[in-house]
C-alpha positions, 0 to 999 in steps of 0.5 A: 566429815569423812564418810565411809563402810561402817566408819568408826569415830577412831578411823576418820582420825586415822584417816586424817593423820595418815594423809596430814603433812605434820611438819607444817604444824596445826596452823597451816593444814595441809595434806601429803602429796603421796608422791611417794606411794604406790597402791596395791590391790587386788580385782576379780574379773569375771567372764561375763556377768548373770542376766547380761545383755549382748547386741549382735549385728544381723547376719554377721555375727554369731551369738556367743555361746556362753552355758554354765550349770550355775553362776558362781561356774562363771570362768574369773581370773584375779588382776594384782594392780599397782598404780601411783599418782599420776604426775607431771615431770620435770621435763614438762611430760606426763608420767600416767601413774601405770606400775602394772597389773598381772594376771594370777593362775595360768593357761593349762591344756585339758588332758581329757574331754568332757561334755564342756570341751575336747581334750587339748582346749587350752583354759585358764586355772585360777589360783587363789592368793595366800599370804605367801603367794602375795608376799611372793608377788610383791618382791617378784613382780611389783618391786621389780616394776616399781624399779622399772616403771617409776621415772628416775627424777621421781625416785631419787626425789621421793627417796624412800617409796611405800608400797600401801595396801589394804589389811585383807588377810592374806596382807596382813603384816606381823613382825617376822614377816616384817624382818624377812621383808628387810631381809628380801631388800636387803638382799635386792640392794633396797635397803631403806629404799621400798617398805610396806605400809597399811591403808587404815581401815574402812577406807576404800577411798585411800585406795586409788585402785578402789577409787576409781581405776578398777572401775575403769578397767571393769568398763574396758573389759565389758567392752572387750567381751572375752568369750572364754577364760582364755581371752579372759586371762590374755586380755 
């Protein structure tokens, strides 16, 4: 039985056939590798939680000064990850999966003082993410590391390589942008080579990102403890 938000009795038949190598029949079952995947997804990470706790070593350190006039003020930067199957080549080494993450926004220099910082403080601008802006990142940044980061061995192997993500607005699909999406490969010399594809839905654990990696990096970043939003956008 699979279990999930809200999972309709459509989505675990989805969810099934998504995942289920259909070239072995009914009789020997069987799941996809998804050697051939790689999961797109996007994380908010968020200077410092409300009500958190910090232990500092007497006389040595200093408390950081953290003041904001409401919590939704809190300084956030947003990270588009990608990440595939961790696996083991043919050489006997191990290739951890890593395509790359980046940072969306940028540091600007503030023009003028204010009661928060004097003016030349470097600060992070966050920048929200449109369906242009992601379709702008996926041919720009994810493809390029795709090309870069997946070992040679795996990609002649895998062929055709997806780029899965999951049905939020700003991925939504439809049919002209599917065309410019060709389009864009075939200018890049990928024809055939990279397509999109969507998650079914209600399905966070399909998700490698949402599975487990994002917490992860929630754990790391804690641990780092930023103390302003451009610690926070660098780190």
């Amino acid at each position: 039985m699979i279990n999930g938000p809200r999972c309709s009795l459509p989505n675990p038949k989805l969810i099934l056939n998504t995942t289920r190598d259909t070239h072995r029949g009914p009789a020997q079952p069987k799941f996809l590798p998804l050697l051939d995947e790689v999961h797109v997804d996007e994380k908010w990470f968020f200077l410092c939680r409300d009500g958190e706790s910090c232990i500092i070593v007497s006389d040595e350190e200093e408390p950081p000064k953290r003041h904001v006039s409401h919590k939704s003020h809190i300084a956030k930067v947003t990270f588009p990850c990608a990440m595939a199957r961790p696996r083991r080549l043919p050489n006997g080494t191990w290739w951890d999966g890593k395509v790359g993450i980046w940072p969306i926004g940028e540091c600007t220099v503030a023009q003028r003082s204010s009661a928060n910082r004097p003016a030349g403080t470097e600060e992070s601008k966050k920048e929200t993410i449109d369906r242009d802006k992601h379709r702008e990142m996926v041919i720009n940044e994810v493809v390029p590391a795709i090309q870069s980061a997946f070992p040679t061995c795996e990609q002649s192997r895998c062929g055709t390589m997806c780029i899965q993500q999951d049905g939020a607005p700003s991925h939504g699909i439809t049919q002209n942008e599917d065309d410019g999406w060709r389009q864009d490969m075939e200018a890049m010399g990928l024809s055939e080579q990279i397509k999109l594809v969507a998650q079914p839905p209600n399905s966070p654990d399909m998700n490698i990102n949402d599975l487990g990696f994002f917490n992860a990096l929630q754990a790391m970043h804690h641990g780092c403890c930023p103390k302003n939003g451009k610690e926070l956008f660098k780190w």
